[in-house]
C-alpha beads as a LAMMPS data file, in Angstrom:
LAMMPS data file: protein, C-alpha beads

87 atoms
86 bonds

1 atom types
1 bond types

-500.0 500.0 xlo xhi
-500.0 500.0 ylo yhi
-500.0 500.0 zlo zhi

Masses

1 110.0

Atoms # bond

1 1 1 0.000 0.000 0.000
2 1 1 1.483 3.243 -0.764
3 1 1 1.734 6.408 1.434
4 1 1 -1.337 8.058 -0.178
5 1 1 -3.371 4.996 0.451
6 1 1 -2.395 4.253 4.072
7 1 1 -2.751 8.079 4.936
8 1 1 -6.195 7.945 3.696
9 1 1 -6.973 4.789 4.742
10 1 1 -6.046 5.888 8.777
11 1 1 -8.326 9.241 7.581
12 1 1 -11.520 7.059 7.312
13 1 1 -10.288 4.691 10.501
14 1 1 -10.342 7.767 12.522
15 1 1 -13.394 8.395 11.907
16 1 1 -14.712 5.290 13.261
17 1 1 -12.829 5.561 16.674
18 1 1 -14.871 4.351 19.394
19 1 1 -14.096 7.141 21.572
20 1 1 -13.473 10.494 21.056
21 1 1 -9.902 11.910 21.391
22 1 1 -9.188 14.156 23.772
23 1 1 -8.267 17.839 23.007
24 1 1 -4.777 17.448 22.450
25 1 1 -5.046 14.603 20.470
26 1 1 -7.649 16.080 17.946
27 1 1 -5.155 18.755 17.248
28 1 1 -2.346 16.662 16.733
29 1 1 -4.044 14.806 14.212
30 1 1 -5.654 17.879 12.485
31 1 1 -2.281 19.658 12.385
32 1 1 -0.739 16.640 10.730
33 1 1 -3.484 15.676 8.715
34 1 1 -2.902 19.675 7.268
35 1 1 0.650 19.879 7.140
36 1 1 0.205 16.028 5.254
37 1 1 -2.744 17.824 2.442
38 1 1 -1.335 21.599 1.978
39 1 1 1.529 21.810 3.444
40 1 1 2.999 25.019 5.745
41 1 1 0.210 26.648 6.840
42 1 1 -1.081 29.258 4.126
43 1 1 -3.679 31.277 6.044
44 1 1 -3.945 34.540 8.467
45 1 1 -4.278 33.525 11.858
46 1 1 -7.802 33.744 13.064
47 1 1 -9.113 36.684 15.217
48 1 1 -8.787 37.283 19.404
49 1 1 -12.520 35.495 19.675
50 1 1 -11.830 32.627 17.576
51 1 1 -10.600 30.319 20.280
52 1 1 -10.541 27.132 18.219
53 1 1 -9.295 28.772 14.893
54 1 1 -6.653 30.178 16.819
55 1 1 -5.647 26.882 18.411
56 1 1 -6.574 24.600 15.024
57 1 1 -3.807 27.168 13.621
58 1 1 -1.550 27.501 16.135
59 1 1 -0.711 23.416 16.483
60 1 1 -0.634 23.676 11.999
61 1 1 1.787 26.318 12.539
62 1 1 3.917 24.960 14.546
63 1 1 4.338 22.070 12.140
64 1 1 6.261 24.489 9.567
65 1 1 8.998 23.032 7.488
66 1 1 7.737 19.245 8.299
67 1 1 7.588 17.600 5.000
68 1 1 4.338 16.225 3.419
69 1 1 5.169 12.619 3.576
70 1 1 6.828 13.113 7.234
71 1 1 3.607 14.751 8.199
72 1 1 1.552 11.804 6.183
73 1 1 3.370 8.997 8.581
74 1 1 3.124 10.644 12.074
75 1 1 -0.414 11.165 10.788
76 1 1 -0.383 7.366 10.455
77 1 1 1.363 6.676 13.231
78 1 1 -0.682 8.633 15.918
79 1 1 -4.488 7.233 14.194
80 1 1 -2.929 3.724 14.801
81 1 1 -2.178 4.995 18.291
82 1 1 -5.704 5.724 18.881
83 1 1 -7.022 2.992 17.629
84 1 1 -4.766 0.541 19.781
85 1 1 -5.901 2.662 22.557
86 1 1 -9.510 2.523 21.364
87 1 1 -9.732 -1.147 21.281

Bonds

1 1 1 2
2 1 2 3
3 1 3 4
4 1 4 5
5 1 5 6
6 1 6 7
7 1 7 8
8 1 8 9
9 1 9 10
10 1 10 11
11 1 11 12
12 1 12 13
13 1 13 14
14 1 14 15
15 1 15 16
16 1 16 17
17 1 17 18
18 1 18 19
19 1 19 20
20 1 20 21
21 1 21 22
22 1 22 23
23 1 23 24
24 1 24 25
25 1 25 26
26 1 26 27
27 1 27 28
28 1 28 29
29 1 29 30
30 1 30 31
31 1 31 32
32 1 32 33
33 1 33 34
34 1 34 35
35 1 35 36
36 1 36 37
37 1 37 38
38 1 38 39
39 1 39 40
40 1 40 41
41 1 41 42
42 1 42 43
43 1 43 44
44 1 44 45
45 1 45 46
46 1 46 47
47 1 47 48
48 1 48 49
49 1 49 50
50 1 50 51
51 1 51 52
52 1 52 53
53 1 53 54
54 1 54 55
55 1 55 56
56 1 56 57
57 1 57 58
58 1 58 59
59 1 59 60
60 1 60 61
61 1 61 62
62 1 62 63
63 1 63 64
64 1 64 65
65 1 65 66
66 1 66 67
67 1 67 68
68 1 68 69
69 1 69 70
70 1 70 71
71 1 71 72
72 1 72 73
73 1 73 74
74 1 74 75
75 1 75 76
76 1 76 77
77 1 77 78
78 1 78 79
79 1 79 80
80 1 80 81
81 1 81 82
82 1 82 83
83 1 83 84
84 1 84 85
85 1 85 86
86 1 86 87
């Protein structure tokens, strides 16, 4: 299975988790499921009341410089981490 495939593959199995993450968790994976898609972050950070645009952001930020296909197997990595927990 290639990259592509197993990234989207552990995109649909997250989706099916049993429980759901905590906060942390959720922005791990939506940072890294970002930085996999588009890349560096390309937007304006949201505005003072946007709480969890600003923290969404923030964790993509952060990510800056992390290649595509790194981002694509930590994304992989932490879904099967949930789901091992999960079970």
């Amino acid at each position: 299975m290639s990259l592509d495939e197993r990234f989207n593959k552990a995109a649909e199995d997250v989706k099916n988790l049993k429980k759901k993450p905590g906060d942390a968790d959720l922005l791990e994976i939506y940072s890294l499921f970002k930085q996999g898609t588009i890349g560096d972050v390309n937007t304006d950070r949201p505005g003072m009341f946007d709480l969890t645009g600003k923290a969404k952001w923030d964790a993509w930020s952060k990510l800056k410089g992390l290649s595509q296909d790194e981002a694509k197997e930590k994304y992989i990595a932490k879904v099967q981490s949930l789901i091992d927990a999960d079970a």
